[in-house]
Residue frames relative to the residue before (quaternion, step in Angstrom):
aa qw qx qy qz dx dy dz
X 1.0000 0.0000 0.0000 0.0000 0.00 0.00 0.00
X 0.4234 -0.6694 0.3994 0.4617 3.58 -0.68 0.99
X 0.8639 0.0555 0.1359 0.4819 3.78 0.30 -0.67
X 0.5249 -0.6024 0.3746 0.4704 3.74 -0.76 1.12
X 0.7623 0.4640 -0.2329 0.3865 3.33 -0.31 -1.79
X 0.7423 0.3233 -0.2688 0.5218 4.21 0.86 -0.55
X 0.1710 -0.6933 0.7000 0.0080 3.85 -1.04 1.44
X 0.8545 -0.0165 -0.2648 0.4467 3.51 -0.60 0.20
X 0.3145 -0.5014 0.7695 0.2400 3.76 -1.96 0.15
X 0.1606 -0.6091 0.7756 0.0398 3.88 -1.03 0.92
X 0.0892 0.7682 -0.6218 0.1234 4.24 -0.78 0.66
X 0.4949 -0.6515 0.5602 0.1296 3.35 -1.48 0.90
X 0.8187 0.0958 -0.0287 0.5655 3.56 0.80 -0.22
X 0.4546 -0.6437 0.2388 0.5675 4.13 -0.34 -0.27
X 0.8734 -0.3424 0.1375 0.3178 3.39 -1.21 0.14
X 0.6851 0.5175 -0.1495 0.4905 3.05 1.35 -1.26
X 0.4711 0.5665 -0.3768 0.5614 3.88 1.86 -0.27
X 0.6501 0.5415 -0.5287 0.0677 3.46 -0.15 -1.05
X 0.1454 -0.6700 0.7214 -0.0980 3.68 -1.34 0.98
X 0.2081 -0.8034 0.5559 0.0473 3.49 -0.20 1.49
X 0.6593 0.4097 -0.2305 0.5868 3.51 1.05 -0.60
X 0.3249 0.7494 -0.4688 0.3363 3.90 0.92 0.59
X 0.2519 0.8198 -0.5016 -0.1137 3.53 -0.16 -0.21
X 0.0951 0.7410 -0.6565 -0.1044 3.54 -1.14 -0.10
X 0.7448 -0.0374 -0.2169 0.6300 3.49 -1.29 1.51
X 0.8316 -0.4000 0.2468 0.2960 3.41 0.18 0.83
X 0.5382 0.3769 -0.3001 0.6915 3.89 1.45 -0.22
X 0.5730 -0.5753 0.4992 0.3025 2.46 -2.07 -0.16
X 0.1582 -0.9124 0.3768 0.0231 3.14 -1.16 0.38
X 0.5405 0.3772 -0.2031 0.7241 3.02 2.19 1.25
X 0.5169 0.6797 -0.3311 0.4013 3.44 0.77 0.73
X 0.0449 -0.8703 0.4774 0.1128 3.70 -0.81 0.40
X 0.3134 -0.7540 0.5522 0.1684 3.65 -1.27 0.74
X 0.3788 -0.6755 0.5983 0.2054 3.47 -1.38 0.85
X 0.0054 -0.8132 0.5771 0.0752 3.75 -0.75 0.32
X 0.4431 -0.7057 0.4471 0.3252 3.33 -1.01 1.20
X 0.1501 0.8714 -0.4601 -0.0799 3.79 -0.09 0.40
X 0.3854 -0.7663 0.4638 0.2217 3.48 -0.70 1.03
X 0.7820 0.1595 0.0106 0.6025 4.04 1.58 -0.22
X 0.0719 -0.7324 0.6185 -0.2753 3.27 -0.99 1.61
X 0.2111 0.7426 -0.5859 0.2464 2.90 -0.30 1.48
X 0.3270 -0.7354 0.5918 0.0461 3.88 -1.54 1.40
X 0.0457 -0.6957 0.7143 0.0599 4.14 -0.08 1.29
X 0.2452 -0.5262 0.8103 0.0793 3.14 -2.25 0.33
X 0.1536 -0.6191 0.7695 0.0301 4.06 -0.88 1.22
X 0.2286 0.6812 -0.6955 0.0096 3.38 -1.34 0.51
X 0.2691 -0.7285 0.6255 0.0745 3.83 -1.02 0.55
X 0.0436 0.7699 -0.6336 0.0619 3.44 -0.16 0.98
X 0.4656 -0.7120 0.5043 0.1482 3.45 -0.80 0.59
X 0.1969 0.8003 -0.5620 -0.0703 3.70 -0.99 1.08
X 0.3828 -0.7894 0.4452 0.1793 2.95 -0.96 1.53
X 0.1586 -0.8068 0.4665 0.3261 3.86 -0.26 0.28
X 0.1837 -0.7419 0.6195 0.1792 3.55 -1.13 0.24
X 0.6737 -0.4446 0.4893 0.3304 3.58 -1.32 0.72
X 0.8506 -0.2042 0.1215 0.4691 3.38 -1.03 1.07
X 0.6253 0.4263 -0.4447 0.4790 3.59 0.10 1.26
X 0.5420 -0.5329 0.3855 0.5231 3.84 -0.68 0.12
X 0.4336 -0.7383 0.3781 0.3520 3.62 -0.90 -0.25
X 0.5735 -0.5427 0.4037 0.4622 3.73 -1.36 0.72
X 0.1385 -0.6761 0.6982 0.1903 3.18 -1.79 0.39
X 0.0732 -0.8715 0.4849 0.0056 3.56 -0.54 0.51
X 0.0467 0.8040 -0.5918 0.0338 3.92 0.59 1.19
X 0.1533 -0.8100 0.5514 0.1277 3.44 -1.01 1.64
X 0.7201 -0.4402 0.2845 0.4546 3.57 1.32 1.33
X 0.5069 0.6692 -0.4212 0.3432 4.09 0.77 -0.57
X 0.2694 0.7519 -0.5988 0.0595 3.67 -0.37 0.61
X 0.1756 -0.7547 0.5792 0.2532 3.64 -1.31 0.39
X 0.1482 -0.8258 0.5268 0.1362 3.65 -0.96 0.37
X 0.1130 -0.8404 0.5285 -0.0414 3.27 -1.41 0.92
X 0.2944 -0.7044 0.6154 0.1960 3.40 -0.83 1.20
X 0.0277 0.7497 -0.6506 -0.1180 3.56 -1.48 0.59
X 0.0218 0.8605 -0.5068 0.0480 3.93 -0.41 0.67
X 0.2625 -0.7467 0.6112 -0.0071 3.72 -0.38 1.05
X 0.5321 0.5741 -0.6173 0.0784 3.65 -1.57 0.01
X 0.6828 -0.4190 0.4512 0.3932 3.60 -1.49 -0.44
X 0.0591 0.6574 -0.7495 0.0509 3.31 -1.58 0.73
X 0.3045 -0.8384 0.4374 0.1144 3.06 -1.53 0.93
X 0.7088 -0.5914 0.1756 0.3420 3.14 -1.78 0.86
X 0.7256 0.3199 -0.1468 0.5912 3.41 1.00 -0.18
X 0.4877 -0.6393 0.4662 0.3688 3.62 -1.61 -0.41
X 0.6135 -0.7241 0.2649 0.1706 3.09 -0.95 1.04
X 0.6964 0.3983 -0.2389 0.5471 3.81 1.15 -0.93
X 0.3019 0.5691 -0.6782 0.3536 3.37 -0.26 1.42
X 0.5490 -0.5907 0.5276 0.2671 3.38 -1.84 0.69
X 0.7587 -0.1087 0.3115 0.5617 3.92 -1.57 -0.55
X 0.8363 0.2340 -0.2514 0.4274 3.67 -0.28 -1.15
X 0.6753 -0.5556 0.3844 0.2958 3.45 0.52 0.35
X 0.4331 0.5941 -0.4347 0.5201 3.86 1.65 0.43
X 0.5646 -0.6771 0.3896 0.2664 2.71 -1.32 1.27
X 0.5014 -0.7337 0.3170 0.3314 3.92 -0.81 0.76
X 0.7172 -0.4316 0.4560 0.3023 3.52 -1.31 1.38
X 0.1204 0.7214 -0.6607 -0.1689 3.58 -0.92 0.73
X 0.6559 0.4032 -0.0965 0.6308 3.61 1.47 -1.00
X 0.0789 0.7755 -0.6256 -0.0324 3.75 -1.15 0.73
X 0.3470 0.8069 -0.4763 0.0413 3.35 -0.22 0.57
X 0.5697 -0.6136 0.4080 0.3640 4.44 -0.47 -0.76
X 0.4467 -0.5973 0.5674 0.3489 3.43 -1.09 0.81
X 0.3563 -0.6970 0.6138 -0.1020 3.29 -1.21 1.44
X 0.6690 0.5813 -0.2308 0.4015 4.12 0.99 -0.11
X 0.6831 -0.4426 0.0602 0.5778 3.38 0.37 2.36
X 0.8768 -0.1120 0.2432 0.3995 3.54 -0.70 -1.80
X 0.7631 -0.2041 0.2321 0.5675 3.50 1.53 -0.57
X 0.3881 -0.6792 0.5757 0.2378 3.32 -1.31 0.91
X 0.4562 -0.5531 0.6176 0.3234 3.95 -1.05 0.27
X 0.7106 -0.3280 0.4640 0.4149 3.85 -1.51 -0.15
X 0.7326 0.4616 -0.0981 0.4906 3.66 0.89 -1.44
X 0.4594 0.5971 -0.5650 0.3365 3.61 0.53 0.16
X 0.1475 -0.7886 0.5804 0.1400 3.11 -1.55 0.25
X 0.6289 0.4863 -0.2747 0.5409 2.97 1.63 -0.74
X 0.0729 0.8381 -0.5328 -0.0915 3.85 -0.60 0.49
X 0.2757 -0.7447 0.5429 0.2733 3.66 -0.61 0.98
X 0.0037 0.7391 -0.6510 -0.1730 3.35 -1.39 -0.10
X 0.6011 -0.5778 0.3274 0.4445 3.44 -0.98 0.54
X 0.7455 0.0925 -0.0902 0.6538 4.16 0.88 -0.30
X 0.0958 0.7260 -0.6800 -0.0370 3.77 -1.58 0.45
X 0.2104 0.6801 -0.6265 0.3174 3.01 1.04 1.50
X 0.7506 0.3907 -0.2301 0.4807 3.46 -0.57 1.20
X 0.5392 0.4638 -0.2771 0.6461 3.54 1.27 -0.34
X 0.1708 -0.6426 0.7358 -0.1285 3.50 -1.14 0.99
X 0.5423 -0.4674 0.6348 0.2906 3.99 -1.36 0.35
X 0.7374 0.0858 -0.2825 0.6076 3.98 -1.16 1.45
X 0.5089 0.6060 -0.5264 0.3110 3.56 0.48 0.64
X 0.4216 -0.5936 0.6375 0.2522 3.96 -0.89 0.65
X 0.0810 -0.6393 0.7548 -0.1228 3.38 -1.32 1.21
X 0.0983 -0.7061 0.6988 0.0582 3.48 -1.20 0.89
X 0.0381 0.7294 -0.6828 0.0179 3.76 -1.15 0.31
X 0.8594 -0.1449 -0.0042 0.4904 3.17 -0.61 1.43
X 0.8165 -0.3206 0.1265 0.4632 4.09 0.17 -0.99
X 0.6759 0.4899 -0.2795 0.4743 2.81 1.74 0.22
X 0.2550 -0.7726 0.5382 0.2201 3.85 -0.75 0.54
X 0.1718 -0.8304 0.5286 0.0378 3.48 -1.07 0.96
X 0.3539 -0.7076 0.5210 0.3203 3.96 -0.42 0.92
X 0.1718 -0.7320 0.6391 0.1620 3.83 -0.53 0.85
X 0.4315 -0.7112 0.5488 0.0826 3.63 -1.32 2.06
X 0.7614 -0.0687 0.1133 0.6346 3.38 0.58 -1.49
X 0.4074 -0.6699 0.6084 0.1230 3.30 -1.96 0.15
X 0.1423 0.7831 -0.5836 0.1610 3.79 0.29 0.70
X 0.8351 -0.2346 0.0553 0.4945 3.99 -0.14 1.73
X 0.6783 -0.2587 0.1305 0.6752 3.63 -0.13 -1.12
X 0.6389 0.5465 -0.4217 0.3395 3.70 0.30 -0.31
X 0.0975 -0.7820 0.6156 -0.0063 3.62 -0.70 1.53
X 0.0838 -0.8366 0.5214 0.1460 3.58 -0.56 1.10
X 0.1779 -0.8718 0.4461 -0.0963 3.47 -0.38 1.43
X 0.3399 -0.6447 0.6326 0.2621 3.84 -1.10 0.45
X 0.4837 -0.6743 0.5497 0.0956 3.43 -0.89 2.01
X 0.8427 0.4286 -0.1247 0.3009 3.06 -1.49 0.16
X 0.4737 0.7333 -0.4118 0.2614 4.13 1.19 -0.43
X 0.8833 0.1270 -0.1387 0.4294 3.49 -1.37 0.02
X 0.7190 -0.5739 0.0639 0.3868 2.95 0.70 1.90
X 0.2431 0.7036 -0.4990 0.4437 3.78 1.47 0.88
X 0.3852 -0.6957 0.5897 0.1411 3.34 -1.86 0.98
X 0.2388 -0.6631 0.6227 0.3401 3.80 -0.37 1.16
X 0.1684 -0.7577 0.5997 -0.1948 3.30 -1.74 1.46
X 0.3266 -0.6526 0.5289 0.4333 3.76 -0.17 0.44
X 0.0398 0.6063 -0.7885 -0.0955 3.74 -1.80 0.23
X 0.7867 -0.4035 0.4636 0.0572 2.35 -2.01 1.06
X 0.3334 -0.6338 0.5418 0.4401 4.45 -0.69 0.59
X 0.8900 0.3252 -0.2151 0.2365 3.37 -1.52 0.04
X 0.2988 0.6636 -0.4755 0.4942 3.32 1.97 0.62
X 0.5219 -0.6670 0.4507 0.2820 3.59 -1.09 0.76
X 0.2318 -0.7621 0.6042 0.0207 3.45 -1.11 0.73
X 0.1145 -0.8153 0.5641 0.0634 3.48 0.04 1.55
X 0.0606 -0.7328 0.6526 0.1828 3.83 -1.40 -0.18
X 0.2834 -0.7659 0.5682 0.1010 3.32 -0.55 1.62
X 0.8532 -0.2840 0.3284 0.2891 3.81 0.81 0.44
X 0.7307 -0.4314 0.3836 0.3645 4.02 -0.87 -0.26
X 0.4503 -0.7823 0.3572 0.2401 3.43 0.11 1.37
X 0.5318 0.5124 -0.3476 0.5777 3.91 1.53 -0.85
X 0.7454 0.5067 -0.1518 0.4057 3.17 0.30 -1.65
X 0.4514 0.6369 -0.5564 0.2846 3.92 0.94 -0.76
X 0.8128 0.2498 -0.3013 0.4316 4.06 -1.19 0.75
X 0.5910 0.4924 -0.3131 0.5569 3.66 1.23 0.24
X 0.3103 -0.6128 0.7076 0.1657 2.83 -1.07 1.65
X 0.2384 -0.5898 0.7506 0.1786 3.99 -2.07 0.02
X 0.3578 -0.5438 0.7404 0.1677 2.69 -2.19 0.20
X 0.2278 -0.6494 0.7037 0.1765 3.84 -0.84 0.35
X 0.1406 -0.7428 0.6302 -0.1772 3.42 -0.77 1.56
X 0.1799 0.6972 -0.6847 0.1124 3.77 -1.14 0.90
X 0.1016 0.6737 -0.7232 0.1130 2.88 -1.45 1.36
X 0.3405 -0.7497 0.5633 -0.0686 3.39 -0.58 1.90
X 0.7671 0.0139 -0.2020 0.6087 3.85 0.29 0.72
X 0.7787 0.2732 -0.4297 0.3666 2.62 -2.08 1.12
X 0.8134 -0.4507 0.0584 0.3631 3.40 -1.61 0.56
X 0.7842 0.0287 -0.2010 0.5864 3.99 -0.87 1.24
X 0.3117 0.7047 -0.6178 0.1565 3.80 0.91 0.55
X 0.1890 -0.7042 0.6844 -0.0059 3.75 -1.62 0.44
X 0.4702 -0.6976 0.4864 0.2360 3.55 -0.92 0.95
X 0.7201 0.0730 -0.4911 0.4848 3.41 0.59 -0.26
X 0.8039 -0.1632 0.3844 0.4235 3.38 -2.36 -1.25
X 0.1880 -0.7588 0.6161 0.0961 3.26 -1.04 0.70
X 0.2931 -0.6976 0.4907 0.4320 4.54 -0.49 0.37
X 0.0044 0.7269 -0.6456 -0.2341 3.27 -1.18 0.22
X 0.6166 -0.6408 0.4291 0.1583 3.76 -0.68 1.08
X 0.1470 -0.6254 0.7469 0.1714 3.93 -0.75 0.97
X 0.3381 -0.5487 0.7622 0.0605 3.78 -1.48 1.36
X 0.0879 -0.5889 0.7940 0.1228 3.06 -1.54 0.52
X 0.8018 -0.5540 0.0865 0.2067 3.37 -1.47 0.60
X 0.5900 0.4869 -0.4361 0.4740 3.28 1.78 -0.01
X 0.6275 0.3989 -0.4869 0.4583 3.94 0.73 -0.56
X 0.6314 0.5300 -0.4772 0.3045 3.94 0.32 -0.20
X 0.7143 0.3079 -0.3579 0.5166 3.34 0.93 -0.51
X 0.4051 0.5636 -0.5646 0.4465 4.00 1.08 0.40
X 0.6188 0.5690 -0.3312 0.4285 3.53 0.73 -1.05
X 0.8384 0.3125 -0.1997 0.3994 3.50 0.65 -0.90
X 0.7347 0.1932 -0.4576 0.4620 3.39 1.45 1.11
X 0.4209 0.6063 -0.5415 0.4025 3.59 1.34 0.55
X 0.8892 0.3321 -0.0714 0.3065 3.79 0.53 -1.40
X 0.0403 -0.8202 0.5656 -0.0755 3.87 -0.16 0.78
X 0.6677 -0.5021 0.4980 0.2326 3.35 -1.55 1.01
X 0.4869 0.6348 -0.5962 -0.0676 3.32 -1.13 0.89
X 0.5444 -0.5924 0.2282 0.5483 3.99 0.00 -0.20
X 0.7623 0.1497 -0.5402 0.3235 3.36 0.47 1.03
X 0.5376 0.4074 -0.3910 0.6262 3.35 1.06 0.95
X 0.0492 -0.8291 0.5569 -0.0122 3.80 0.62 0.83
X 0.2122 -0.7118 0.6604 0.1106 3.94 -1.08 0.21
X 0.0745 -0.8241 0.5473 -0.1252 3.77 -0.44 1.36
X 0.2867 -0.6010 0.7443 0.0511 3.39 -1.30 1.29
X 0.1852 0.7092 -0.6794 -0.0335 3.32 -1.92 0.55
X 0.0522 0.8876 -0.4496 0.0854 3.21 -0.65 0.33
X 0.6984 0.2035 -0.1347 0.6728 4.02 -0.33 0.78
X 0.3439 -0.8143 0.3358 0.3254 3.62 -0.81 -0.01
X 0.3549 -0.7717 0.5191 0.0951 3.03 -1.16 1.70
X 0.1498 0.7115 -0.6445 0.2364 3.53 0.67 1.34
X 0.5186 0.7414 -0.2913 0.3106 3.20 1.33 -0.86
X 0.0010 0.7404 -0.6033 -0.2963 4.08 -0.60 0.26
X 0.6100 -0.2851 0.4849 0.5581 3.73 -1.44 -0.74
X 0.8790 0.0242 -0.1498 0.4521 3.34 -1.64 1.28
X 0.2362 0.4752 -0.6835 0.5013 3.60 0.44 1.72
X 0.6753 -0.4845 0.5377 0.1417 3.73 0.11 -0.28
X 0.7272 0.5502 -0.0630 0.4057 2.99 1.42 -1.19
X 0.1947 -0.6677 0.6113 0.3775 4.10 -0.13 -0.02
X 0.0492 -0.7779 0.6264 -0.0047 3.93 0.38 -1.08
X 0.6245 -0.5389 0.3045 0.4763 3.85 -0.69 0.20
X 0.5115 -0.5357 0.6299 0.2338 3.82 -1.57 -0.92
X 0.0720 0.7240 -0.6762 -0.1153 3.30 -1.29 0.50
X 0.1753 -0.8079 0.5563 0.0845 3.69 -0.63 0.97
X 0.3070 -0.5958 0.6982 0.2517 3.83 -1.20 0.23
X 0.1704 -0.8521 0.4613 -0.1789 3.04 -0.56 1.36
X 0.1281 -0.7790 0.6121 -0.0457 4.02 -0.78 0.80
X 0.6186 -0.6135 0.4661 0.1540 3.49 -0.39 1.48
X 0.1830 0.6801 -0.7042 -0.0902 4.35 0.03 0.43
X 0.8494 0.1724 0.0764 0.4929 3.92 0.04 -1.31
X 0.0582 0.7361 -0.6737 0.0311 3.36 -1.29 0.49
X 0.1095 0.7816 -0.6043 0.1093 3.37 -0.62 1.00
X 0.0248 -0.7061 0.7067 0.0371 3.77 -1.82 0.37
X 0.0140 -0.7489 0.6621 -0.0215 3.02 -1.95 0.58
X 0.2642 -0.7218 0.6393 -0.0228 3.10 -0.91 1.28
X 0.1423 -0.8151 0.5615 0.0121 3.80 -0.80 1.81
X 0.7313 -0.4893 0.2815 0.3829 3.14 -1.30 0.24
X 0.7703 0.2280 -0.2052 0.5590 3.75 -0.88 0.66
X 0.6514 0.4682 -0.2352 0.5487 3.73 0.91 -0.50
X 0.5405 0.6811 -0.4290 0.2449 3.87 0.84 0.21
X 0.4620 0.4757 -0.5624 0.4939 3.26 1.25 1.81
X 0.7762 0.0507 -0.3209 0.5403 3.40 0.62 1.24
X 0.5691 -0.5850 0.4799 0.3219 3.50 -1.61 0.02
X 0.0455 -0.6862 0.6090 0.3953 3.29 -0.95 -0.87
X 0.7016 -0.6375 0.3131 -0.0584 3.46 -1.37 0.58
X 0.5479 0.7013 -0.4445 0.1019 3.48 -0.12 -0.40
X 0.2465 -0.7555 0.6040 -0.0600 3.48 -0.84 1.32
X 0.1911 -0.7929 0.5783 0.0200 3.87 -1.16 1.37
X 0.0111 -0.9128 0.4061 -0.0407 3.12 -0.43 0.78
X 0.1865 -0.8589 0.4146 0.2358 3.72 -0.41 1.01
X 0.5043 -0.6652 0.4983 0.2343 4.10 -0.66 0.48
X 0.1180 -0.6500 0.7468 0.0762 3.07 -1.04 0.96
X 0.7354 -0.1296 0.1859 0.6387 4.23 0.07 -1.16
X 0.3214 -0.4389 0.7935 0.2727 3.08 -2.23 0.15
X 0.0941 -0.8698 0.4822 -0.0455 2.97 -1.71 0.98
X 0.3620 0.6798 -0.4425 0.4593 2.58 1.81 0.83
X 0.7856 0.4599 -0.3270 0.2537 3.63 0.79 -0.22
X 0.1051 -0.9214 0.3463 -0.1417 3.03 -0.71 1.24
C-alpha cells in the first residue's frame, strides 16, 4: 500500500506512464491522486434467468453477463495542504536569477544559476511576481510572466527565484509510490497528488474513461498475481458513474466523499 493513512491511487493512464509535466488541452493528462478513504468496496450485478416449468423445479440459465462496480468513500480537504505558517504555498526549488544585470517585464526566457528540480508546469515566483515555467533547456526556464493574478515586473540578477512545484498541482502535498511488479509496474517512484475538494470534483468533469485515455483504481498491493496464494491489492479500469461531497457542521475543514464507479477489467491479474 503506498501509505497507511492513503487507500486508493485514482490515475489517468497506468502507473508506470505517469508524466506530471504531460499536458493535453492544457491539463494534465498522465498523473495520479491518492485519496484518504475510510471504505472500498468491489459489487458484481449479474441477471441469470429462471425459467419455471409446471410441476418440476425450475430452469436456471446464467448467460455469463455480469456488471461490476467499485464504490470508495473517505475525506478530502478544503484546501491544499503543502503551504508554510503564512499560508504560501511550500518552496520546493530555491535558487537565483542568473541573467547579466536584469530581466525587463517582457522577458520570457529566465536564467537561473541551477534548474535542477524545475520540470515544465512548474510555478516560479521572483520577487512578487509568479511565472508558469513552459520549457526547461539547462539553466534557462522559458516561462509565461505575470500568472495567478501577479504583475510581470523587471528584477534585478541575484534576487532569489523560488519554485513552489507544478502549476495544476501547486497546493498539493504527494506521496512518491513504487511498485516494481505486476500490471503498469516501473522501477522507479512515481508522485501521486493529495486533491483537495475543488480539483477532485474538476477531475470528475474534465477526465472520462476511454481506451486511449484509460481511468485506473488501485488499491492494497497489487504486486500480487492470480495463484500466489495471496489476495494483495487490485487494479481496476474504471469509468466515473457518480461523484458526490459533503461538508457537516463544525467539520467545515474538510469534505467527505464518495465516488461510483463502473468496471471494465482488473488488471492486476496475471
Amino acid at each position: 500500500m503506498a501509505a497507511p493513512d492513503i487507500a486508493v491511487l485514482l490515475r489517468t493512464c497506468k502507473h508506470s506512464e505517469i508524466d506530471i509535466t504531460s499536458r493535453k488541452d492544457d491539463i494534465p493528462n498522465k498523473f495520479g491522486y491518492a485519496l484518504k478513504c475510510d471504505n472500498v468496496a468491489i459489487s458484481y450485478s449479474k441477471t441469470p434467468i429462471q425459467v419455471p416449468i409446471p410441476q418440476q423445479s425450475p430452469e436456471l440459465i446464467d448467460i455469463g453477463v455480469y456488471r461490476p462496480s467499485v464504490s470508495l468513500s473517505g475525506l478530502v480537504e478544503t484546501v491544499g495542504q503543502n503551504t508554510d505558517e503564512a499560508g504560501n504555498p511550500a518552496i520546493d526549488v530555491t535558487t537565483a536569477l542568473n541573467d547579466a544585470d536584469h530581466i525587463n517585464a517582457t522577458d520570457t526566457a529566465v536564467v537561473v544559476d541551477s534548474a535542477t528540480g524545475i520540470v515544465a508546469g512548474d510555478v516560479i515566483r521572483i520577487e512578487n511576481e509568479d511565472m508558469d515555467v513552459t520549457s526547461v533547456s539547462s539553466n534557462t526556464l522559458n516561462v509565461v510572466r505575470g500568472i495567478n493574478g501577479t504583475t510581470a515586473a523587471a528584477h534585478n540578477n541575484n534576487v532569489a527565484v523560488y519554485s513552489y512545484g507544478s502549476a495544476f498541482f501547486e497546493g498539493m502535498s504527494f506521496i512518491n509510490y513504487t511498485r516494481t511488479t505486476g500490471y503498469g509496474a516501473h522501477a522507479s517512484a512515481k508522485p501521486y497528488y493529495l486533491p483537495y475538494k475543488n480539483a477532485l470534483e474538476d477531475f470528475a468533469t474534465e477526465y472520462v474513461y476511454s481506451t486511449t485515455t484509460p481511468l485506473e483504481l488501485e488499491w492494497g498491493d497489487a504486486k500480487f498475481a492470480r495463484g500466489t496464494q495471496q489476495t494483495g491489492g487490485s487494479i481496476y479500469l474504471v469509468a466515473l458513474q457518480q461523484f458526490r461531497v459533503q461538508v457537516d457542521a463544525a467539520k467545515e475543514d474538510r469534505y467527505t466523499f464518495s465516488m461510483q464507479f463502473v468496471v471494465s477489467a482488473r488488471k492486476d491479474k496475471a
